[in-house]
FISENU-997566 format. One line per field, with one value per residue (C-alpha): residue number from 1; x, y, z. Coordinates in nm, 2 decimals. Layout:
BEGIN
num	(NUM  ...) $
X	(X  ...) $
Y	(Y  ...) $
Z	(Z  ...) $
//
This chain:
BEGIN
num	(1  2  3  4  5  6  7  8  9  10  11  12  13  14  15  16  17  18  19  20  21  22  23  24  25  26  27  28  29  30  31  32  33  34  35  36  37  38  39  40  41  42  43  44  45  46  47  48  49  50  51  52  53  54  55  56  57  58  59  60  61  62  63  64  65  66  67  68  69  70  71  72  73  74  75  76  77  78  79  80  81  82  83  84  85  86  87  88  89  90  91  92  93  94  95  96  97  98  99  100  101  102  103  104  105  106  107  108  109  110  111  112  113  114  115  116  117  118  119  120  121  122  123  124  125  126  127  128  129  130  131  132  133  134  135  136  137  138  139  140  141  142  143  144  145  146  147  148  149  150  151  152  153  154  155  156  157  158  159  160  161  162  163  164  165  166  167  168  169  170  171  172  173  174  175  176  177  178  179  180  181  182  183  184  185  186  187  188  189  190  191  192  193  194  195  196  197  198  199  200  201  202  203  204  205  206  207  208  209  210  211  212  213  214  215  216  217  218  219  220  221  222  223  224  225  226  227  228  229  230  231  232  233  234  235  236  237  238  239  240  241  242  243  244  245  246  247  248  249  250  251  252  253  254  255  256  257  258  259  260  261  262  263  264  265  266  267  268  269  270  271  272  273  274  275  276  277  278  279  280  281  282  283  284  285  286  287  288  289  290  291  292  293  294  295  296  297  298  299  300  301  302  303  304  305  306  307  308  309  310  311  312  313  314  315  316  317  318  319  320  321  322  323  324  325  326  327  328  329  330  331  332  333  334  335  336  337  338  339  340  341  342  343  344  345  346  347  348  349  350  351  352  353  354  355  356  357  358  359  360  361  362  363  364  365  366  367  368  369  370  371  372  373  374  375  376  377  378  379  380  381  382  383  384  385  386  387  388  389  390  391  392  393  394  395  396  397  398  399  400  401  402  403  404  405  406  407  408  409  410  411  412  413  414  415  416  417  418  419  420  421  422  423  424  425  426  427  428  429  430  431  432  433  434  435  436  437  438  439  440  441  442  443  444  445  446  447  448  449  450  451  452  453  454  455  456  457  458  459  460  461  462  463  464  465  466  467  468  469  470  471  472  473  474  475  476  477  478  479  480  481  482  483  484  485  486  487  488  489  490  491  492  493  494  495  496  497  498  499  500  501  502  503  504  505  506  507  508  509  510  511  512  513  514  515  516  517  518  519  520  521  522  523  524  525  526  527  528  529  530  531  532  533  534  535  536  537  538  539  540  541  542  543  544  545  546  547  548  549  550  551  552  553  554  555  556  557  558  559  560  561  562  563  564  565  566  567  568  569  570  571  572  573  574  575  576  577  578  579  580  581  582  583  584  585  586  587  588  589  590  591  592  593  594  595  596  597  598  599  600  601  602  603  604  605  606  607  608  609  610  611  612  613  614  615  616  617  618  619  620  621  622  623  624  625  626  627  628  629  630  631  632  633  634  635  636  637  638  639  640  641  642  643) $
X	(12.17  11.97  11.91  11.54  11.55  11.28  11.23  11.07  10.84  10.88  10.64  10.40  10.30  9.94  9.82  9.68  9.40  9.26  8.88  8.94  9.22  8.99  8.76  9.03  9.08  8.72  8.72  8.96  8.83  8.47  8.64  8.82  8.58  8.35  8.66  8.71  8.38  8.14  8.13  7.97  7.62  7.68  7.35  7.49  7.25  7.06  6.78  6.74  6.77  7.13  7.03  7.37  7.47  7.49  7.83  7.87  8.17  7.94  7.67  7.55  7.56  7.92  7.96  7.61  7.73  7.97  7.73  7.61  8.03  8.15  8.37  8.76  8.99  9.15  9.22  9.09  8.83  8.82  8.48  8.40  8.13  8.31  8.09  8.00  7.95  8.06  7.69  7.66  8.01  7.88  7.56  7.84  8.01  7.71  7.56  7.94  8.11  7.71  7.53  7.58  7.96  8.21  8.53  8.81  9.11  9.22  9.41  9.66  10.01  10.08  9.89  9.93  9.73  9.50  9.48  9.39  9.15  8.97  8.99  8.83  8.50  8.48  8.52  8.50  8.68  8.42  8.10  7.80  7.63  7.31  7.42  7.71  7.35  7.17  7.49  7.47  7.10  7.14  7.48  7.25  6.92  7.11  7.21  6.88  6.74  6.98  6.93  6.54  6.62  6.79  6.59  6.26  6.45  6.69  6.47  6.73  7.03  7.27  7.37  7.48  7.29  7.42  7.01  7.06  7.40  7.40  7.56  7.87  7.85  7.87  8.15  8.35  8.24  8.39  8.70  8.78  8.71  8.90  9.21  9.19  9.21  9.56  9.67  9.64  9.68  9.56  9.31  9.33  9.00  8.99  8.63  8.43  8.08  7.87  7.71  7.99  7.74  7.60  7.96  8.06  7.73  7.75  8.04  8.29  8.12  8.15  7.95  7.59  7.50  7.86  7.73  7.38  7.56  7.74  7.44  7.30  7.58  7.80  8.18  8.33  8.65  8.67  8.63  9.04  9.11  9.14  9.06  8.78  8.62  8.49  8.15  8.04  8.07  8.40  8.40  8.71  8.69  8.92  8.83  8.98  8.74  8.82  9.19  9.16  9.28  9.05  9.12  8.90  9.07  8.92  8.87  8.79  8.53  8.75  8.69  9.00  9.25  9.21  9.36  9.74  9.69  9.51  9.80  10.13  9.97  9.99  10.31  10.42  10.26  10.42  10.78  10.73  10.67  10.30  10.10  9.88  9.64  9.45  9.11  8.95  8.60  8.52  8.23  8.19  8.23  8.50  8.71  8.74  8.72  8.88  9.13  9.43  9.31  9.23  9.61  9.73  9.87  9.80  9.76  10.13  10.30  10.14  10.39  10.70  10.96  10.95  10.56  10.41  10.20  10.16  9.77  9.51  9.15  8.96  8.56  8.39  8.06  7.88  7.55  7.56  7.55  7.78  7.61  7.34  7.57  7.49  7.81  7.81  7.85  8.03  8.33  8.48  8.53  8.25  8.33  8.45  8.68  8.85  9.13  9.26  9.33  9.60  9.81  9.78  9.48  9.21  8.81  8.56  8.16  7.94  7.58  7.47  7.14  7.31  7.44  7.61  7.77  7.89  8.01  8.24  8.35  8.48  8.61  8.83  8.91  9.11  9.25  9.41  9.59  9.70  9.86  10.00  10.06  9.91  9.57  9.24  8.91  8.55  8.29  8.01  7.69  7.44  7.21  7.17  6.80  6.80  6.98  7.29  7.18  6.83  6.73  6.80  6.54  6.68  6.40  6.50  6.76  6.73  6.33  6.40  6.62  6.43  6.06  6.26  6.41  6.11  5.89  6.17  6.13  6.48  6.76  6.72  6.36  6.40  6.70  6.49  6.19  6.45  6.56  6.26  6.13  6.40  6.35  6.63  6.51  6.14  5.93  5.93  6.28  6.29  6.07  6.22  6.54  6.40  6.27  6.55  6.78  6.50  6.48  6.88  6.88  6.60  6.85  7.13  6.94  6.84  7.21  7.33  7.20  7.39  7.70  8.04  8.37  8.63  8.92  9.04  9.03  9.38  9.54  9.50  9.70  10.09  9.98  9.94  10.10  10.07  9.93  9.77  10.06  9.98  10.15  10.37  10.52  10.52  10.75  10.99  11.33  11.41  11.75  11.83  12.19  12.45  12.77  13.03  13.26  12.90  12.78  13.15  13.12  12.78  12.86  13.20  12.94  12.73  12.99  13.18  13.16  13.37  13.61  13.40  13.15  13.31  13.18  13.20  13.55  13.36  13.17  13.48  13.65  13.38  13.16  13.31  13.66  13.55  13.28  13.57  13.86  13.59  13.55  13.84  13.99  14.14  14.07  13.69  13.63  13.76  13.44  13.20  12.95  12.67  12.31  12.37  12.63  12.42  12.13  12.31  12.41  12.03  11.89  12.16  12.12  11.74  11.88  12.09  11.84  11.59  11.36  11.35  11.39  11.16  11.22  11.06  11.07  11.13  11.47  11.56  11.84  12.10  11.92  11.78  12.11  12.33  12.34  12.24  12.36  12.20  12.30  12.59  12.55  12.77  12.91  12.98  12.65  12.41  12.32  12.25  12.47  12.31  12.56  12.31  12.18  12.55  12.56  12.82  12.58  12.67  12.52  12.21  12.19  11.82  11.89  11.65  11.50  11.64  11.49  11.57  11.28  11.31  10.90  10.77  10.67  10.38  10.33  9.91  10.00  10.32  10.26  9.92  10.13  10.40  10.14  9.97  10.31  10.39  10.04  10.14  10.44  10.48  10.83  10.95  11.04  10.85  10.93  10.78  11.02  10.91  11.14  11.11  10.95  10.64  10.59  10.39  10.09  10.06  9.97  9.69  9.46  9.66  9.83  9.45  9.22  9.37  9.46) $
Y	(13.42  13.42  13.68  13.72  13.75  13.89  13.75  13.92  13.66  13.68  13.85  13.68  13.66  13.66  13.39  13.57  13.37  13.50  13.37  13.11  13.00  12.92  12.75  12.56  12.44  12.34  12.15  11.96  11.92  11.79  11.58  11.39  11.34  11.16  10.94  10.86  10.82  10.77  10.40  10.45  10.58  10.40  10.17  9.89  9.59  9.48  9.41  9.74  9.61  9.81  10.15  10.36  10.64  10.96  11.07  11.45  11.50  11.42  11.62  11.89  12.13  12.11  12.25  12.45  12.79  12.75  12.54  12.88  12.97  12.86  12.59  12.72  12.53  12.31  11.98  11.79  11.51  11.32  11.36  11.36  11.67  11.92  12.07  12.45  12.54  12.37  12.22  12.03  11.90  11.77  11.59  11.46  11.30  11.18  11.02  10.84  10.77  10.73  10.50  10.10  10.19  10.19  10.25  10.19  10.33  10.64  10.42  10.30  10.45  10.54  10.82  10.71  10.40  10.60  10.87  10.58  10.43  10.79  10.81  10.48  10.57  10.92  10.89  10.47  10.31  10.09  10.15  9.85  9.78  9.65  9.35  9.32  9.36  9.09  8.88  8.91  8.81  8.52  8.38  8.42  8.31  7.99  7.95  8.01  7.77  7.51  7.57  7.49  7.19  7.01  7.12  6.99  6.66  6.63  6.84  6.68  6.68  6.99  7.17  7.48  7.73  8.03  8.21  8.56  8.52  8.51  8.84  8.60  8.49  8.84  8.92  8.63  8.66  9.00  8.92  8.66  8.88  9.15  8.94  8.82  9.15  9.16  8.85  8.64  8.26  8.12  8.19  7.97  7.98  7.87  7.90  7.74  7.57  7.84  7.89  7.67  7.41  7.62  7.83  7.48  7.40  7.73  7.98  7.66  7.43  7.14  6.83  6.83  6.49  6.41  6.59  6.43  6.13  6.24  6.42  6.08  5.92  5.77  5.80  5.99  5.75  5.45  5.15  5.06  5.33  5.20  5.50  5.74  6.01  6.36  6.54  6.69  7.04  7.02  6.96  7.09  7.23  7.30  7.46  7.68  8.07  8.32  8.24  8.17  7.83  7.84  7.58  7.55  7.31  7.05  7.24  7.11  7.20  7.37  7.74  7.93  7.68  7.66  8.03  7.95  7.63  7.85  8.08  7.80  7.66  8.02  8.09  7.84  7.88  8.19  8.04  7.81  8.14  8.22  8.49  8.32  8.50  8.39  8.43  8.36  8.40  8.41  8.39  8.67  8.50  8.30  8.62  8.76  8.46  8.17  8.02  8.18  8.54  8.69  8.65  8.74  8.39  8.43  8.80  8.83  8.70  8.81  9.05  8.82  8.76  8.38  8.37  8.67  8.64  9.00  9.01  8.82  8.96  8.83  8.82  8.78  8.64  8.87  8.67  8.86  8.57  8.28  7.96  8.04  8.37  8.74  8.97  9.11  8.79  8.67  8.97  9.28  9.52  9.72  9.49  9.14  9.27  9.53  9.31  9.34  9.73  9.60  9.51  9.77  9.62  9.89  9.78  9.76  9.70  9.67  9.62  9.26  9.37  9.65  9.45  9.75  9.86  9.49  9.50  9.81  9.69  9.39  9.57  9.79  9.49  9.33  9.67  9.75  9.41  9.40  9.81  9.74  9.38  9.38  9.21  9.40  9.33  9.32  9.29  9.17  9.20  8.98  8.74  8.38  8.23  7.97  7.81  7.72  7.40  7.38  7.12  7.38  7.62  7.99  8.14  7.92  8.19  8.50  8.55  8.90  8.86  8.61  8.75  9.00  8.75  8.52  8.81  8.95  8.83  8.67  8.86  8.69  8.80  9.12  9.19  9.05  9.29  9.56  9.51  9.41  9.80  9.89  9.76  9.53  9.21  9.07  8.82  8.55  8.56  8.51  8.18  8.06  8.09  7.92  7.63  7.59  7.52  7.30  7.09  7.05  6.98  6.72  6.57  6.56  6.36  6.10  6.11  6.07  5.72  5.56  5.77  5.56  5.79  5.65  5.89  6.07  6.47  6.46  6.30  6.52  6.84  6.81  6.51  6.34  5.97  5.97  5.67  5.51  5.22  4.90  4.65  4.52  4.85  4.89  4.61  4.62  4.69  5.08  5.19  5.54  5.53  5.81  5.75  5.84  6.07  6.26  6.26  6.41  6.69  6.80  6.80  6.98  7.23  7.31  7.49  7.66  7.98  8.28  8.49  8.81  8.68  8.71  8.47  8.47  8.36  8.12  7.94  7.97  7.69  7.53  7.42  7.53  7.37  7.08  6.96  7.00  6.84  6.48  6.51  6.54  6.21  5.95  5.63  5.60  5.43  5.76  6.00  6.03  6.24  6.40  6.49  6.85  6.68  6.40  6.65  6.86  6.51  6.44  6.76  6.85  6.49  6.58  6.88  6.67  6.43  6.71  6.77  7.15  7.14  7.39  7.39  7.61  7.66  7.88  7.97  7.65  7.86  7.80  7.57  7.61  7.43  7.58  7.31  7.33  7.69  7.69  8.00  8.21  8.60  8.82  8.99  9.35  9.35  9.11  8.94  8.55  8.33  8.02  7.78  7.55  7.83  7.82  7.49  7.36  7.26  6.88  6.85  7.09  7.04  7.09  7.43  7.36  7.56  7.55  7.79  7.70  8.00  8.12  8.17  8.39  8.27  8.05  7.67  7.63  7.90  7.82  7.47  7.52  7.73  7.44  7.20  7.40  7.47  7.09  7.04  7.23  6.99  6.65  6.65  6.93  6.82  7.07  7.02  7.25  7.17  7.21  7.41  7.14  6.81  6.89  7.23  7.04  7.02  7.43  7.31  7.02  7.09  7.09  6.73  6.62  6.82  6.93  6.63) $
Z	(15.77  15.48  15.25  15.12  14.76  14.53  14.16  13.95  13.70  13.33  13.16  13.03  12.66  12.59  12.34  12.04  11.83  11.56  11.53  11.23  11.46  11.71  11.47  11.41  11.72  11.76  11.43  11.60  11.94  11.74  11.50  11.76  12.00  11.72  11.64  11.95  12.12  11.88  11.88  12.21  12.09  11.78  11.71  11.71  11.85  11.59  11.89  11.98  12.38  12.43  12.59  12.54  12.83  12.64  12.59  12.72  12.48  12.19  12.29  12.03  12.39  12.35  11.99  11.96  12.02  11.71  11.45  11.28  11.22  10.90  10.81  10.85  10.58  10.88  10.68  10.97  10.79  10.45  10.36  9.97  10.05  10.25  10.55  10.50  10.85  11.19  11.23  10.88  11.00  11.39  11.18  10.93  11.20  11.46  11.14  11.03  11.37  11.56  11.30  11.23  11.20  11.53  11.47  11.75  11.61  11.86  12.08  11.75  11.85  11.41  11.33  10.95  11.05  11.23  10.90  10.72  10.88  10.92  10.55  10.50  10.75  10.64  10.27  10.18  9.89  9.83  9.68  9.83  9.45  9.37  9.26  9.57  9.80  9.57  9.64  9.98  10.03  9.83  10.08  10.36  10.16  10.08  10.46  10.63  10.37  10.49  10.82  10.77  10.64  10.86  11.14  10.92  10.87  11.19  11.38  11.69  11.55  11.71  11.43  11.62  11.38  11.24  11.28  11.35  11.22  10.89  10.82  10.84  10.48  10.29  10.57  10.51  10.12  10.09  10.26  10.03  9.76  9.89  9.94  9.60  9.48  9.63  9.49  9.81  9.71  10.03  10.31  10.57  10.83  11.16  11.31  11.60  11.59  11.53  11.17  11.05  10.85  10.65  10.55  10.43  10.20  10.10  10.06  10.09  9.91  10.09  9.91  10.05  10.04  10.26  10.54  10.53  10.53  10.82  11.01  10.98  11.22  10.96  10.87  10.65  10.65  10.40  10.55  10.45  10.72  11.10  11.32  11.46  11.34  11.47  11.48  11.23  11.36  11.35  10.93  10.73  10.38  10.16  9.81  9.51  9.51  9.27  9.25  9.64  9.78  10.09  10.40  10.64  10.92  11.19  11.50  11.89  12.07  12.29  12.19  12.02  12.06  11.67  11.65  11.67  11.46  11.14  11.19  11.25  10.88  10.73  10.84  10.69  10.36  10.39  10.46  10.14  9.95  9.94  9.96  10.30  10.53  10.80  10.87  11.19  11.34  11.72  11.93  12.19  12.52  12.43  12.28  12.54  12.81  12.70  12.54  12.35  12.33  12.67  12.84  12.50  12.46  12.10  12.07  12.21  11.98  11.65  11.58  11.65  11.39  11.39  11.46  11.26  10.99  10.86  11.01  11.10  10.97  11.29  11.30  11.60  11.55  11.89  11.96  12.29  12.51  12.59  12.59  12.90  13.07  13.01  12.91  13.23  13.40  13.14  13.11  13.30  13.01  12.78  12.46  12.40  12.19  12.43  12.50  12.17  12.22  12.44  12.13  11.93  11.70  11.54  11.59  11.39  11.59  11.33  11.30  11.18  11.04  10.81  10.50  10.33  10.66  10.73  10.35  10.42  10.75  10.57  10.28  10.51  10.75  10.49  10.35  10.63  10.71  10.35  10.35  10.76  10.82  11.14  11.27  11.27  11.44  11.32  11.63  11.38  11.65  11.61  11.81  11.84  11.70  11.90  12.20  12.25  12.06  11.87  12.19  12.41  12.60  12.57  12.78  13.11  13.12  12.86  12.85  12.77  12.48  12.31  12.37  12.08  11.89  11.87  11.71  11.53  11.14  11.02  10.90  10.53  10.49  10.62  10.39  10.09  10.21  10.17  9.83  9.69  9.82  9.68  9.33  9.30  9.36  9.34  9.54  9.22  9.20  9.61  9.55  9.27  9.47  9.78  9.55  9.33  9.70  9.83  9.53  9.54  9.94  9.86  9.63  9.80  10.12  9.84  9.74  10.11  10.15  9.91  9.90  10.05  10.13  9.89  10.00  10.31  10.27  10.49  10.24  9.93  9.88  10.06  10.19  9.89  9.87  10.24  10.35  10.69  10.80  10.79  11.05  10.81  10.78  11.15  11.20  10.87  10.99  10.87  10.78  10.98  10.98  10.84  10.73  11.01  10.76  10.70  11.06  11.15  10.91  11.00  11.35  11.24  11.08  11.35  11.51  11.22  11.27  11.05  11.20  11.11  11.40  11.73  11.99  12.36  12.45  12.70  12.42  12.19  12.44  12.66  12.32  11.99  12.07  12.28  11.99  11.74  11.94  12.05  11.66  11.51  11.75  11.54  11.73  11.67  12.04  12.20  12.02  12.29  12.12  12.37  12.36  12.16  11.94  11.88  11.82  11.54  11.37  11.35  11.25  10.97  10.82  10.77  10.57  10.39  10.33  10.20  10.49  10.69  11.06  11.26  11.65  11.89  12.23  12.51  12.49  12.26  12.06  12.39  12.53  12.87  13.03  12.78  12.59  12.21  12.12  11.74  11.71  11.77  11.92  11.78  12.07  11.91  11.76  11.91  11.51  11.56  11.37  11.22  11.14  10.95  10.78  10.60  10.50  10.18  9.91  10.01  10.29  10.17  9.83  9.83  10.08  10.34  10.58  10.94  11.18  11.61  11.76  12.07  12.19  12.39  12.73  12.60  12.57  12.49  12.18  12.09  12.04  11.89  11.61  11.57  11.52  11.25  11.11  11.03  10.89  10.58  10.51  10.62  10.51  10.75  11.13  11.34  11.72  12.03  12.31  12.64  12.85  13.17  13.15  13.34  13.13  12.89  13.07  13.02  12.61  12.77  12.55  12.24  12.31  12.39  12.14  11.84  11.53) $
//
């Protein structure tokens, strides 16, 4: 039977808040709603044609009956002009978190990253200058200029314009200039089509009268070099800016496959001992739609020991359509970017018609990859002037959109317009700028018709003394033996291992001793040497010979049948043994670099970032193996696309 017992419940303690406390509290509650939401009825579309759903947390309903309190010392914003009451704060934050600035950063897991970026918004490092605005007027002066140009003289020629875009070049400006303020050596860009001309005439300055040349469906390869080339929006640059060695590279058309190729090359520029960073610029749709990005085959593995490159700065160029399809055909989420919150990766929407906003957005874009080593996001919205092409009809499909564009004066002149108001620039000095790039385009065409390509850009730089084979060289005999006494100690080598790193008892007798035992046989007849034996001999003669050895792969350190085991697992503490990291001086006297990765689950990325990994040395070996034989169709478009 049961015995009904009665608890009595603890007392309980009334919360006692003082009135600043609860001040406090609603500080708080305000501050973070503006951080977090603001970006949402943040003015962001330079068309005006984005009507926002008001965001009830924002609303000054839910903070009026406190704006007349004043200010408690709470410590909760960085703003250079403290608030004196609760109501100058709210207009302090609708007018920072609400204007051409949206910041995404409340979903970031460190709050010191989140502090930061607060501190940067609320209370910016940089100051936008008169002459910094003048700059930027005359990067996207000189591109609009361009653009007019060629469709004046190759009124059919796709050229993919950057119109409407053009915030782009004081973005990409800044960054550069921001990075070389940290003492970055090299930026390496990878970009698609759009805008991409004119960044090469202008920032990168890439020879005019070569891409004339070009637009006018000739080579750029001398005629001593057998082979095809590409279109010309697909162009590389590289160039020396403020201190800067800037690389653009060759891209497909195929959108974003470019991404893990720009950052392979930077990592290793990084592994050689430079201070690299990659830049790369998006367009809307294909962010978050095709690609690398969207299934985080290139997102994923960002912060991976043997594939991070301590932050990407990535632009995405948001002309609010893709090709002929709306966003909301086109993607399931409220931004393209929203798939980077997935991975931990701050946001930055900013307004393309607001110079000095874009200016800061870039500013801290490249702060914060520099102070955390991670990738950051700017969603540069913008709109597209024309087509997809300038022979395409927009209005078969947008009518809307571009009944706004077409009346809408260009981004260029209205900037001019602005500063000219403003007293810092005047309409001669606009004319004789317009005239001055005129006269030198004009020049450039009457260069173009007599200029011949004596050298090929891809051999310059590492590459240098590389040449195209002729069939002579094809068919000369080539001498790639090793001395058996050499090929015995390296594959005596690949399974030293020291006492102090216990292996598995398995491996100890089934690999270790068996590899030892075939080599250490007297009669030469009797060493059978297999595939992984044979494969050590090859790779640690490359060392010896001076070359690095980079292979990468899903789970290539064992081997998928247990095979290679390039590394040995401590079994007390899990720490990977290389035995070719530990190589006598003899047989790497020039120490090498020998790195076997293990990839995350990815071939279209992972051998995207191989391939961009061996175009910074010719003398390395970089291999992606393919886990089975039929798993290389998963990286198609790498094989097919990318040279």
């Amino acid at each position: 039977m049961l015995r009904s017992v009665t608890r009595l419940a603890a007392p309980v303690r009334a919360r006692m808040y003082t009135t600043s406390s609860v001040e406090s509290l609603a500080v708080r509650s305000m501050v973070s709603s503006f951080r977090r939401l603001g970006h949402l009825e943040a003015r962001l579309d330079p068309l005006g044609r984005e009507a926002h759903m008001p965001v009830e947390e924002l609303a000054p309903s839910s903070f009026s009956p406190l704006f007349a309190k004043p200010m408690p010392s709470a410590g909760e914003v960085f703003f250079p002009n403290a608030p004196t009451d609760m109501k100058a704060l709210y207009d302090q934050l609708r007018t920072t978190y609400c204007g051409s600035l949206g910041v995404e950063m409340e979903h970031l897991k460190l709050k010191s990253e989140r502090d930061w970026l607060a501190s940067q918004v609320e209370h910016p490092s940089l100051t936008v200058t008169p002459s910094m605005e003048r700059n930027a007027w005359t990067s996207m002066q000189t591109a609009e200029t361009f653009e007019h140009f060629l469709a004046k003289k190759f009124s059919s020629f796709k050229r993919y314009s950057g119109e409407g875009a053009e915030a782009m070049m004081p973005a990409i400006q800044t960054i550069l200039d921001t990075a070389s303020q940290h003492g970055t050596s090299d930026v390496v860009i990878g970009m698609p089509h759009r805008g991409r001309l004119a960044l090469l005439v202008g920032i990168l300055k890439y020879p005019v009268h070569q891409l004339l040349r070009k637009v006018q469906g000739f080579t750029d390869f001398p005629e001593h070099i057998l082979g095809l080339d590409d279109v010309s929006s697909h162009i590389a640059q590289s160039v020396d800016i403020n201190g800067v060695h800037v690389s653009l590279l060759h891209n497909p058309s195929h959108l974003e496959i470019i991404n893990p190729v720009t950052t392979g090359k930077v990592r290793a520029k990084q592994d050689s001992g430079k201070n690299a960073m990659a830049l790369l610029l998006h367009g809307d749709a294909a962010f978050s739609g095709q690609g690398c990005v969207p299934e985080g085959e290139w997102f994923q593995p960002t912060q991976l020991p043997s594939f991070k490159t301590d932050g990407t700065v990535h632009i995405v160029v948001n002309n609010q359509v893709g090709f002929t399809t709306t966003k909301h055909d086109g993607r399931s989420t409220t931004y393209s970017t929203d798939v980077a919150k997935g991975f931990d990766i701050p946001v930055l929407h900013v307004n393309g018609e607001d110079i000095p906003a874009v200016i800061r957005a870039a500013h801290i874009a490249t702060n914060f990859r520099h102070k955390f080593k991670k990738d950051i996001v700017i969603d540069l919205i913008v709109y597209r002037r024309h087509g997809h092409n300038e022979v395409d009809e927009p209005r078969f499909t947008q009518p809307g959109m571009y009944s706004a564009i077409t009346t809408r004066p260009s981004l260029p002149a209205q900037y001019g317009a602005h500063l000219i108001e403003q007293k810092l620039l005047t309409p001669a000095k606009v004319d004789a700028l317009k005239t001055k790039l005129n006269a030198h385009l004009e020049q450039e065409l009457v260069k173009s018709a007599t200029y011949v390509p004596t050298t090929v850009e891809a051999f310059e730089g590492n590459w240098k003394g590389m040449r195209q084979p002729t069939t002579a060289d094809m068919q000369a005999p080539v001498d790639t033996g090793v001395d058996k006494t050499v090929l015995q100690a390296i594959g005596v080598a690949s399974v030293t291992v020291p006492p102090s790193v216990p292996v598995h008892n398995r491996l100890e007798r089934t690999h270790i001793q068996t590899r030892l035992a075939t080599l250490s046989k007297a009669n030469e007849s009797e060493i059978k040497v297999d595939w992984a034996t044979a494969e050590a001999m090859a790779f640690g003669s490359l060392l010896r010979d001076g070359h690095s050895v980079r292979l990468a792969g899903q789970d290539c350190r064992r081997g998928t049948f247990s095979h290679r085991h390039a590394a040995f697992t401590d079994q007390t503490t899990d720490q990977h043994y290389f035995p070719f990291r530990h190589l006598p001086t003899d047989l790497n006297p020039t120490n090498r670099r020998f790195d076997v990765v293990n990839s995350n689950l990815s071939e279209l990325a992972v051998m995207g970032f191989e391939l961009g990994y061996s175009w910074e040395d010719p003398r390395a070996l970089v291999v992606w193996e393919a886990q089975f034989g039929d798993f290389f169709n998963g990286a198609q478009i790498v094989i097919d696309q990318v040279r």
